[in-house]
C-alpha positions in Angstrom: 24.2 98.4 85.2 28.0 98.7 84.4 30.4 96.1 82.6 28.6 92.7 83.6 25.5 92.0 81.7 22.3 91.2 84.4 21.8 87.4 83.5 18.9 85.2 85.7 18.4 81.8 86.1 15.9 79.2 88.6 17.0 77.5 91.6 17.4 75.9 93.7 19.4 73.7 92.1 22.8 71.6 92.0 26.0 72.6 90.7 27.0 69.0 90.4 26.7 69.2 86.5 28.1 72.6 86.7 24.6 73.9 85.7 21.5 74.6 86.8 17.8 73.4 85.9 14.1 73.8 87.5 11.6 71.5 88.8 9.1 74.0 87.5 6.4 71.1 86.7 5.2 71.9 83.0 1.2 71.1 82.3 1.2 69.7 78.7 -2.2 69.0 77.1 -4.7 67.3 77.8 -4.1 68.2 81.4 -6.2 66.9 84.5 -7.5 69.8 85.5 -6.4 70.3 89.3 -9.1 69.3 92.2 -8.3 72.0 94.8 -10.9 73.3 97.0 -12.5 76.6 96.4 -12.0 79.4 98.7 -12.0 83.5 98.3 -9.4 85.5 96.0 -6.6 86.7 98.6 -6.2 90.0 99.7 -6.6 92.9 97.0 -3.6 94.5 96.4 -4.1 98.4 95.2 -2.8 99.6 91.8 -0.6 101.9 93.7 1.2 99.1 95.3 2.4 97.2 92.4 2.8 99.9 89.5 3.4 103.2 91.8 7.7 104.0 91.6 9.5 101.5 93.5 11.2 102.6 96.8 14.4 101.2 94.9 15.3 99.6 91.7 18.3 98.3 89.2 20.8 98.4 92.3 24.6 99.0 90.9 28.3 98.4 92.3 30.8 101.2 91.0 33.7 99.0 88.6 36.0 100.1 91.5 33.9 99.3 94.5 33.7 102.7 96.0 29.6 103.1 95.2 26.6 101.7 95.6 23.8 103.2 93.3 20.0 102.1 92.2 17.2 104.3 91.0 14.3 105.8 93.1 12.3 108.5 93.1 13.4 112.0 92.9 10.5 114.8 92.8 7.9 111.7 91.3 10.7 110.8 89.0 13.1 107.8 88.6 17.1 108.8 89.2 20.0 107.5 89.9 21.0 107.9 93.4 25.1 106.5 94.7 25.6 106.2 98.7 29.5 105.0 99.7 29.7 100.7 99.7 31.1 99.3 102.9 32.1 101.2 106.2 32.1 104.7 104.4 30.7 106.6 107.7 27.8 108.8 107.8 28.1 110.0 103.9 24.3 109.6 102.7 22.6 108.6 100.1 22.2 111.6 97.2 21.1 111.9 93.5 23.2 112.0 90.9 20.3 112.7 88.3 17.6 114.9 89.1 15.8 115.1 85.8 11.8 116.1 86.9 10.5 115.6 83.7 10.7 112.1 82.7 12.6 108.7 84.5 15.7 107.8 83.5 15.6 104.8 81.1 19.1 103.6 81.5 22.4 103.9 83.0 26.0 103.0 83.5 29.1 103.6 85.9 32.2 104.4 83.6 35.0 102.3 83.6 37.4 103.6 86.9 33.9 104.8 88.5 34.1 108.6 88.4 31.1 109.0 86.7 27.4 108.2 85.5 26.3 107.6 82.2 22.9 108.1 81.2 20.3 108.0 78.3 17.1 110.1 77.9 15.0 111.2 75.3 12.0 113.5 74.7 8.2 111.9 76.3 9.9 108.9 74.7 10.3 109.7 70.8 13.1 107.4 71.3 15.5 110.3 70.1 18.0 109.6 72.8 21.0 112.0 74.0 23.7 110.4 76.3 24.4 112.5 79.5 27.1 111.8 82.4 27.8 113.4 85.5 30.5 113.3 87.7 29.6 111.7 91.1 32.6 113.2 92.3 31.4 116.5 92.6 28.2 117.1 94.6 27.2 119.9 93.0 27.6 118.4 89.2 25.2 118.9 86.4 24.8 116.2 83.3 26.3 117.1 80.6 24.9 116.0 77.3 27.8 114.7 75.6 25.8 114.4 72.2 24.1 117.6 71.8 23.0 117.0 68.2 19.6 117.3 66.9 17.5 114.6 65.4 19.8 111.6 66.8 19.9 108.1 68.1 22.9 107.2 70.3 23.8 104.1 71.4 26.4 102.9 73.9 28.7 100.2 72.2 31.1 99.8 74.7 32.5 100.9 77.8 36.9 99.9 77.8 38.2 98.9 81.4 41.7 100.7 79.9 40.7 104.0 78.3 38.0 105.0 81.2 38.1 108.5 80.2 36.5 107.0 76.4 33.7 105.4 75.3 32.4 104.0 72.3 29.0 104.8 70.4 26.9 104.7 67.8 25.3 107.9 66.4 23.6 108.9 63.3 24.1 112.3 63.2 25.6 112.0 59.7 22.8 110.3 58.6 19.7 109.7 60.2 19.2 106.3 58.4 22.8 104.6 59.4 24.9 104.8 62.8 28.4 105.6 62.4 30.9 104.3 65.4 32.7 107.3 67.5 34.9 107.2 70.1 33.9 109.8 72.5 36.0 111.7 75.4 34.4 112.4 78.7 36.4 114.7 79.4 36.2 117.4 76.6 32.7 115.4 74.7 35.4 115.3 71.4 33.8 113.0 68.4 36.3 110.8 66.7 34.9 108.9 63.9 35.6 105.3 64.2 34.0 103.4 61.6 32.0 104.9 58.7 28.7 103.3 57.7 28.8 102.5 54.0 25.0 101.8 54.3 24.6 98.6 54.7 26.2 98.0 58.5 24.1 97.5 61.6 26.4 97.0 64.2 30.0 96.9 64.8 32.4 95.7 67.8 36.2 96.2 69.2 38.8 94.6 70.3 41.0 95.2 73.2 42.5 97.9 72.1 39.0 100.4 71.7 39.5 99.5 67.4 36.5 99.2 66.3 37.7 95.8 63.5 34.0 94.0 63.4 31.2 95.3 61.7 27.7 93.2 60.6 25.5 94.0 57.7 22.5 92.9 55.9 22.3 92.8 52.3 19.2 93.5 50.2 18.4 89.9 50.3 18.6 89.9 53.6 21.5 88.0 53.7 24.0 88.9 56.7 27.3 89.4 56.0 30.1 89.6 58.7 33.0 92.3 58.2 36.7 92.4 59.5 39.4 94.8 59.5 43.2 94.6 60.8 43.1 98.5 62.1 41.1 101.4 61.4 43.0 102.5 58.9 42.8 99.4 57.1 40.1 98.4 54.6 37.1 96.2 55.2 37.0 92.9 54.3 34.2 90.4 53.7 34.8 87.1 56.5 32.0 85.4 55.9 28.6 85.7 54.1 25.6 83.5 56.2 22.4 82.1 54.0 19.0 84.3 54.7 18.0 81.9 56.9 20.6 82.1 59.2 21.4 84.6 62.0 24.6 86.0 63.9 24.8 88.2 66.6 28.5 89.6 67.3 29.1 89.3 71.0 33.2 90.5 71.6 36.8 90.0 70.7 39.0 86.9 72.1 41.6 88.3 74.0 44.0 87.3 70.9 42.7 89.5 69.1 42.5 87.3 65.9 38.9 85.5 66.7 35.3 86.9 67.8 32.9 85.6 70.2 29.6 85.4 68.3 25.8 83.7 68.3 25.3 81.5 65.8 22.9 79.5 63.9 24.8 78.8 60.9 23.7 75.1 59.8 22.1 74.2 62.8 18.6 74.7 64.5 19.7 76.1 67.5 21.6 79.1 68.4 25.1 78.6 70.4 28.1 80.4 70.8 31.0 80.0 68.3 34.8 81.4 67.8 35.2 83.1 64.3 38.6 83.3 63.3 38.7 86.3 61.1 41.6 85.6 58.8 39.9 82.1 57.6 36.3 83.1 58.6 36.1 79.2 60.6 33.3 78.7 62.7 34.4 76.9 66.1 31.4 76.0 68.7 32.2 77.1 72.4 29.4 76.2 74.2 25.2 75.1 73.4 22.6 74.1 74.7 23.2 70.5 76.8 19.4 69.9 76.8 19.2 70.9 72.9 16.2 72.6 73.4 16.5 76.4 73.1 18.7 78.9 71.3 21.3 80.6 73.8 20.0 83.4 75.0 23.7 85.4 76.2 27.5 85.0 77.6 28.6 87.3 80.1 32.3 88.0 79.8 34.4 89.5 82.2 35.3 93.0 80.2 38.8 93.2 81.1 40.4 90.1 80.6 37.9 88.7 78.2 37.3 85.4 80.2 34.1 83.9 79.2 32.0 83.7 82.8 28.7 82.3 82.2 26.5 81.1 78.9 22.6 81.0 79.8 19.5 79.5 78.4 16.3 80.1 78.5 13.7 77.7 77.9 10.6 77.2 80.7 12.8 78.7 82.9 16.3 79.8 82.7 19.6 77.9 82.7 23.3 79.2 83.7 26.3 77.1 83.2 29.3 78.7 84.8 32.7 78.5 83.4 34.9 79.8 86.3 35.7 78.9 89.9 34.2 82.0 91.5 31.4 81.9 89.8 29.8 78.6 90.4 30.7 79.8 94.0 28.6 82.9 93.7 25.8 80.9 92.1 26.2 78.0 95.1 25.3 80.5 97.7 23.1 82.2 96.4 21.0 79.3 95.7 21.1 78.3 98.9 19.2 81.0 100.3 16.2 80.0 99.1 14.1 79.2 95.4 13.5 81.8 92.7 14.8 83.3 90.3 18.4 84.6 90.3 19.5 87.7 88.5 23.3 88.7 88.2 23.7 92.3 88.0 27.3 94.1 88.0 30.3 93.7 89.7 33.5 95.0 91.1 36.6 95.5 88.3 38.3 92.0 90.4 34.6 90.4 90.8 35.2 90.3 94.0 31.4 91.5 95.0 28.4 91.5 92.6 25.1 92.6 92.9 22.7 90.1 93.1 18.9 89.3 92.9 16.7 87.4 93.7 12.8 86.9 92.9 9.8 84.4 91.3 6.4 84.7 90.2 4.9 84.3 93.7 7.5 86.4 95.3 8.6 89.9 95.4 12.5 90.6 94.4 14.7 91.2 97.4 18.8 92.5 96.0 21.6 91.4 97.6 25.7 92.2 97.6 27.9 89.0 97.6 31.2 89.7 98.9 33.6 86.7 97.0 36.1 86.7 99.8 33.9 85.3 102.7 30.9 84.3 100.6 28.3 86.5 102.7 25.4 87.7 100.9 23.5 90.9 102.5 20.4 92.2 101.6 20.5 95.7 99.8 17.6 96.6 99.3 13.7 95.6 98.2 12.4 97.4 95.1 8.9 96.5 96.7 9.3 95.6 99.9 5.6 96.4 100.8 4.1 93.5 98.9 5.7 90.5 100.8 2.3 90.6 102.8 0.3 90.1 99.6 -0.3 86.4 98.3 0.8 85.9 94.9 -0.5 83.2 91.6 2.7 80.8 90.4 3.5 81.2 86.6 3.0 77.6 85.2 5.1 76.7 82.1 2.6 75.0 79.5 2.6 73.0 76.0 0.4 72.6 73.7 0.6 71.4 69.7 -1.2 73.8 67.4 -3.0 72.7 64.6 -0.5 72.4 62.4 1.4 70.1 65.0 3.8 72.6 65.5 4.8 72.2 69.7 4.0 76.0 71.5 5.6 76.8 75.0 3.6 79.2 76.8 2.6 80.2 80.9 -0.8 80.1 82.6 -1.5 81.6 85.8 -4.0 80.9 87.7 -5.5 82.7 90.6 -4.7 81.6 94.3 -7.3 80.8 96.4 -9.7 79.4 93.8 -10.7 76.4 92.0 -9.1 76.6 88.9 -12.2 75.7 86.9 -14.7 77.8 84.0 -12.1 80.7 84.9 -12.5 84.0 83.1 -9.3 84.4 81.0 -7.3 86.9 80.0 -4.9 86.6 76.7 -1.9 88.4 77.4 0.1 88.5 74.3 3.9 89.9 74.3 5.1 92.3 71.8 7.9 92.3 69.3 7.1 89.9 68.1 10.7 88.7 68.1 10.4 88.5 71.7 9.2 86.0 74.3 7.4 85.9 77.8 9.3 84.9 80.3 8.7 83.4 84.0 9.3 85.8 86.3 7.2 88.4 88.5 5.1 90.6 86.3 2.9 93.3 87.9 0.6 93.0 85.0 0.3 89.1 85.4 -0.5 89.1 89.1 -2.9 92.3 88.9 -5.0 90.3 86.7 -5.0 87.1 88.8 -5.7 89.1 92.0 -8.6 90.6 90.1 -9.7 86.8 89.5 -8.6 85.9 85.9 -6.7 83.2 84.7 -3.7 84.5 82.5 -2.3 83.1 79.4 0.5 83.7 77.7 1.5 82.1 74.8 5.0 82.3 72.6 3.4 81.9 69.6 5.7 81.0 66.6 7.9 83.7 65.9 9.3 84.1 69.5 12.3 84.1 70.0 14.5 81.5 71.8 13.3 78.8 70.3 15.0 77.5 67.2 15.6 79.0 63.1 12.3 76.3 62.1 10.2 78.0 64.4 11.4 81.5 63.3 10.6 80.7 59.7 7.4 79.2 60.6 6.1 83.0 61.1 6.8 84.3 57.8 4.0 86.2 56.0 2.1 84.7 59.5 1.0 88.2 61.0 -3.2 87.5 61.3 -2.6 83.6 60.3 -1.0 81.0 61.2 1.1 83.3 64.6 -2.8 84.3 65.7 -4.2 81.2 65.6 -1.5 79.9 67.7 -3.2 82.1 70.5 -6.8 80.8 69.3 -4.8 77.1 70.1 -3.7 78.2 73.3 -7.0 79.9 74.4 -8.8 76.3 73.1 -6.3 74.2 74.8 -7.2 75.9 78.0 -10.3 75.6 77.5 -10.1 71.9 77.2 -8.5 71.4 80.6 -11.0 72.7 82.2 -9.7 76.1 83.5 -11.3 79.0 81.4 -14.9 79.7 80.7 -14.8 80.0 76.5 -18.0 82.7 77.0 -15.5 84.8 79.2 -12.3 85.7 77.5 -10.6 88.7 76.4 -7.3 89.2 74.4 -5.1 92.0 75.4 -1.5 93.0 74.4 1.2 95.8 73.4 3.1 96.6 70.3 2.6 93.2 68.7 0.2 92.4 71.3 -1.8 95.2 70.4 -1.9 94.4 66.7 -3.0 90.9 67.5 -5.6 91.8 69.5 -6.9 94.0 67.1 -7.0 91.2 64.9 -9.2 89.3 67.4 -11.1 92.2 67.8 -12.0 92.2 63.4 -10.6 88.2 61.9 -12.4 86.6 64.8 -14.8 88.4 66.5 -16.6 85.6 67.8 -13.8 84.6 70.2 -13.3 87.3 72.5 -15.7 89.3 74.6 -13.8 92.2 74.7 -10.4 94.0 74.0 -7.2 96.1 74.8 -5.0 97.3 72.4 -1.9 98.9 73.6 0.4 100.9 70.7 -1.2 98.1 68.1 -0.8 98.3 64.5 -4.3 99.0 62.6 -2.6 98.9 58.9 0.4 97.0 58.4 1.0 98.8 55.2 1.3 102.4 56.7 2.8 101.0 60.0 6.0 100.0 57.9 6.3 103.7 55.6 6.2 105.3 58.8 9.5 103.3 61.0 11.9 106.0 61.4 15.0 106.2 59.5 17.3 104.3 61.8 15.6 101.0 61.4 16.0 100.9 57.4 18.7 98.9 57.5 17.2 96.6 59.3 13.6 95.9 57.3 15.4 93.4 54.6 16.5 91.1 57.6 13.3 91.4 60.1 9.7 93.4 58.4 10.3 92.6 54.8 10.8 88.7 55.1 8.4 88.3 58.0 5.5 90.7 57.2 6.0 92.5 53.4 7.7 94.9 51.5 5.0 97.7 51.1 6.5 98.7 47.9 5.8 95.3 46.2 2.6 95.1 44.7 1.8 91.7 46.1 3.0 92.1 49.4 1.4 95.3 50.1 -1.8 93.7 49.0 -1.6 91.2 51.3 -0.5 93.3 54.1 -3.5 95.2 53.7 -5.5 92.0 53.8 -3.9 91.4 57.3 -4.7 94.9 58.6 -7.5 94.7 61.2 -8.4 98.1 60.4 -9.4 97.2 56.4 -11.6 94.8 59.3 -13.3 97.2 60.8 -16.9 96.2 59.8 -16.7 92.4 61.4 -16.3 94.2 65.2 -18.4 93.5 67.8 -17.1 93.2 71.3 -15.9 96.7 73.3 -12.6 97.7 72.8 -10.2 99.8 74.8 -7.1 101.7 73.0 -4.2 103.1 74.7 -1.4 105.1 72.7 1.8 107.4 72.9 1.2 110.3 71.2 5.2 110.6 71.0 5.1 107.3 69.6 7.7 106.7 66.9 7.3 103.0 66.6 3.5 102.5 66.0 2.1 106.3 65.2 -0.5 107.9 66.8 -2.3 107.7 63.8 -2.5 104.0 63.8 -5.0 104.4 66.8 -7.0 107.2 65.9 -7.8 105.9 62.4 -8.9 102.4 64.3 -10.8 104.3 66.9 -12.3 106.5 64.3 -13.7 103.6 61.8 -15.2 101.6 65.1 -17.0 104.5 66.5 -18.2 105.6 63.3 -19.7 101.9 62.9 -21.3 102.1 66.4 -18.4 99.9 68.2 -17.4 100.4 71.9 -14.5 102.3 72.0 -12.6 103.8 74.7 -9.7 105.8 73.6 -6.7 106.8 76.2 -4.0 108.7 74.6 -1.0 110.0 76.8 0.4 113.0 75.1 4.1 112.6 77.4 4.4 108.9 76.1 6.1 107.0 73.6 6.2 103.3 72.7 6.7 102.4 76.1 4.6 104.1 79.2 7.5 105.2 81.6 5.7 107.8 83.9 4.4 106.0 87.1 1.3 108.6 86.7 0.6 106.8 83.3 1.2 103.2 84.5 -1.2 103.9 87.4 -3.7 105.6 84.7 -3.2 102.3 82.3 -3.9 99.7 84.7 -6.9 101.5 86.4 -8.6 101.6 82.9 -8.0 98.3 82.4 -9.2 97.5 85.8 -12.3 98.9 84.8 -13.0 97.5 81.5 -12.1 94.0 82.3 -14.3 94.3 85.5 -17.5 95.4 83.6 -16.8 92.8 80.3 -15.4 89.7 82.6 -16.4 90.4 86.0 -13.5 90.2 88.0 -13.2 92.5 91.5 -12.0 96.2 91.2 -10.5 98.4 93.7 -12.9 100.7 94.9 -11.3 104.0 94.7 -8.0 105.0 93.9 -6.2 108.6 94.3 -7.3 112.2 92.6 -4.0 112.1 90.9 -4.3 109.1 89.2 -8.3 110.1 88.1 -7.0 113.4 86.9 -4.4 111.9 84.2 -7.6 109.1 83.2 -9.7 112.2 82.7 -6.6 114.0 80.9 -6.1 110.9 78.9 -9.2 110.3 77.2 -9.7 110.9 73.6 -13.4 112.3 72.3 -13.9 110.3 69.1 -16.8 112.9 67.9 -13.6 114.4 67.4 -11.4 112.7 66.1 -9.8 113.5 62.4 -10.7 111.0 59.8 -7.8 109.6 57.8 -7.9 107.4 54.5 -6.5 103.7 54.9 -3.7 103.1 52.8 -4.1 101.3 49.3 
């Protein structure tokens, strides 16, 4: 959680080609479907034990080696917590956040290690302040270094040699564009950096903490990449990229002169490239060997600038290490056994890293690697309670839709059992510029230890896998990107796995809009349906993104789902609103929302709960009134996953836990929304 970005990749593997790849085995269609013989499901595993807080999680190193933190529970909530690293005597363990009202999101260790740097917002509006405390001082308080109202910060960078600065990005100037700051630790002093001139969406700096790099998007969505030779100085345009291709500024070369960045410019596939800033020149570093995925990130070490590691993520992941230490680290660890390998942060001399380890059948374990000798000890186990629970593997799959176009997707299936005339369950990731990934998921294995097959499918649209594949979503929300899933579903089918009479279609944010779309375009498909923060009208759900992600819409929502303010497009975005759908619904549905929300609105739900009941649908409607877009509070987790216990148990017939605790009935009860009452609103036109 401090200067090394967390990376993962499969083993175990050989460094011989100074990478690393998988023998995942992929099932491509028309698969044999497996002959195994049928026994019972393995042992339940209770809601509690899977989506209850963790007795540790996102384990740290202080940049100066003197700390060990991770988060775990303080009064019911998530904090950070620091103990000494190494032979530091009897000091214990203590918290160095003790916020009681919500988790904390996010954090960092500052540069020389003397404090904590947090994020939090309000029962997740996303409006979030940036605290820090000094571990120091036992008795120390977070200060909110941006005590502004009605703001986004963002961290933009954290220099190894001005540790009492930082860099940000706030919009307090305006609330539709982030301005770059430098901010002092010490005193919480604002120094303006770089100015938005409104068309910027991110900016970077060089060795020296000057901001010199900014992006920006133009009207045609056209990104345009800035450069200046000192703050004082005035910007100058490098290099302007056609609408179809996209850059992602990573960091500076130490010379000062060139930038690390992701690029697609004339190719298919993402890699990373050297810009030189006077001539605007792309040079490629390093892409994919296999040519089969975008990259997905380099990890640099901060303070020299030495590029560490490039990694790729296709079935599974895929590191190639560019230094000595590092295919060291990577060696040992994969000798300890097969999964998934995450790095985490590290030492300022990377001489000891946090490390961990985990895979779809196991739970993680964290480890410290000490360079020097090469020993890895455990740390700790975010879960360690489920390593007597039997876990379903995470198979990569592939399938053509029917427009030929080649999908990459998952299935689990559930242990125990022959995986034939399965009940399934669609799990479909949000974003959608997003992908599923393999990797344990509580959500995943819940399902399969309730008996369901799982599948989940990166439709086209997901990230990772190319520019063709990106464009092949335009104007696709309700199309061509949902009957990718319809593919996948059918495909399945085909093999033998799934029972077609016994599949539902579930998903958040994007996931939630698409199955509300299965739900009203193709009601026949599914037998029932959860919706979690969907969109009901794409029309109001794009007047309603908060300021900050204006800039933004002429690069991502305007090209790939409409411009509401065109006449055409917002005609046929309100032909691909499930809620303008309401009337072809037929199959229970249950709805979960933030009321806090500031992504998808609460009204999005009510107005779809509203038009269902009113047309004698099955509706069940949970809204959490301390949520956002994203359910933090392990109250509400436990609350979620119970429901959906429930429903799926009475609409697919998979097992259900018998009882689970008052606390976790109360917020269900708290939760539930009477649709006799609900306020009727008028659809968009």
């Amino acid at each position: 959680m401090n200067r090394i970005t967390a990376l993962s990749i499969i083993s175990a593997c050989s460094l011989l080609s100074a990478s690393c790849t998988t023998g995942v085995p992929r099932l491509e269609a028309p698969p044999n479907a497996p002959q195994t013989v049928s026994v019972t499901l393995p042992l339940l595993v209770p809601l509690e034990e899977l989506f209850d807080n963790p007795a540790m999680q996102w384990g740290g190193i202080s940049p100066d080696g003197r700390w060990l933190s991770y988060m775990k529970a303080y009064h019911g909530k998530l904090n950070v917590y620091i103990r000494p690293a190494g032979n530091a005597g009897t000091m214990p363990e203590r918290a160095v956040t003790r916020d009681t009202v919500r988790p904390i999101p996010i954090y960092w260790w500052s540069a020389d290690g003397r404090r904590i740097l947090y994020l939090q917002d309000k029962g997740g509006d996303e409006a979030y302040h940036l605290f820090a405390v000094d571990v120091s001082d036992t008795s120390a308080q977070a200060r909110d270094l941006t005590p502004f109202r009605n703001i986004e910060v963002e961290v933009l960078a954290i220099p190894p040699r001005t540790p009492d600065t930082l860099l940000i990005t706030l919009n307090k100037r305006d609330p539709s564009l982030a301005d770059a700051y430098r901010l002092d630790l010490r005193t919480g002093a604002l120094e303006l950096a770089a100015e938005n001139p409104g068309t910027f969406l991110g900016y970077a700096a060089d060795g020296a903490n000057q901001v010199r790099v900014a992006y920006a998007v133009d009207s045609l969505g056209r990104y345009g990449l800035y450069a200046r030779d000192s703050e004082r100085a005035a910007w100058r345009l490098v290099r302007q990229y056609p609408v179809e291709d996209k850059i992602t500024p990573v960091r500076f070369h130490p010379d000062g002169r060139r930038l690390y960045m992701l690029s697609n410019q004339g190719v298919d596939l993402s890699r990373l490239v050297l810009v030189d800033l006077a001539a605007g020149e792309e040079s490629v570093v390093h892409t994919d060997p296999q040519q089969e995925v975008d990259i997905h990130s380099a990890l640099f070490d901060d303070a020299t600038g030495e590029l560490l590691l490039t990694k790729y993520v296709g079935d599974t992941a895929r590191f190639y290490p560019h230094t000595a230490d590092l295919r060291q680290l990577l060696s040992r660890v994969w000798r300890a056994g097969d999964g998934a390998v995450e790095l985490g942060s590290a030492t300022r001399d990377r001489g000891r890293w946090v490390v961990t380890r985990n895979s779809p059948t196991k739970s993680a374990v964290t480890y410290l690697y000490e360079g020097a000798s090469g020993r890895l000890e455990e740390f700790y186990r975010p879960r360690p309670w489920l390593d007597r629970y039997t876990f379903a593997d995470m198979r990569p799959i592939t399938f053509r839709a029917r427009d030929g176009l080649i999908i990459h997707g998952y299935l689990t299936v559930p242990p125990g059992v022959t995986p034939r005339g399965l009940p399934l369950v669609l799990l479909v990731h949000g974003g959608p510029w997003e992908r599923d990934t393999w990797q344990f998921q509580s959500e995943v294995q819940l399902l399969a230890n309730r008996g369901y097959a799982v599948l989940q499918v990166n439709y086209r649209g997901s990230t990772g896998y190319g520019k063709r594949f990106a464009r092949a979503a335009k104007k696709e929300f309700g199309r061509a990107m949902h009957t990718d899933l319809l593919d996948g579903v059918q495909w399945a089918v085909e093999s033998g796995v799934v029972d077609p009479a016994r599949v539902a279609i579930m998903g958040g944010s994007y996931g939630g809009y698409a199955a509300l779309v299965g739900l009203t375009f193709t009601p026949d498909a599914f037998k029932c349906v959860v919706d979690y923060a969907g969109t009901s009208n794409l029309v109001t759900l794009l007047e309603s993104f908060p300021p900050s992600w204006r800039p933004f819409l002429p690069r991502s929502w305007y090209p790939f789902v409409g411009d509401p303010r065109n006449p055409a497009d917002r005609e046929d975005m309100l032909s691909r609103s499930p809620l303008l759908r309401a009337d072809s619904a037929k199959v229970p549905l249950l709805i979960f929302q933030g009321a806090n929300d500031p992504r998808v609105t609460q009204t999005q739900a009510d107005q779809m709960a509203r038009a269902l009941h009113a047309r004698g649908v099955p509706v069940t409607y949970l809204l959490a009134s301390n949520e956002g877009h994203g359910f933090g509070q392990a109250e509400t987790g436990l609350a979620v996953n119970r429901a959906t216990e429930l429903f799926l148990g009475k609409c697919l017939g998979g097992r259900v836990q018998d009882t689970v605790s008052p606390n976790t009935e109360a917020a269900l009860r708290a939760m539930r929304v009477d649709l006799d009452t609900l306020r009727a609103t008028k659809p968009a036109q």
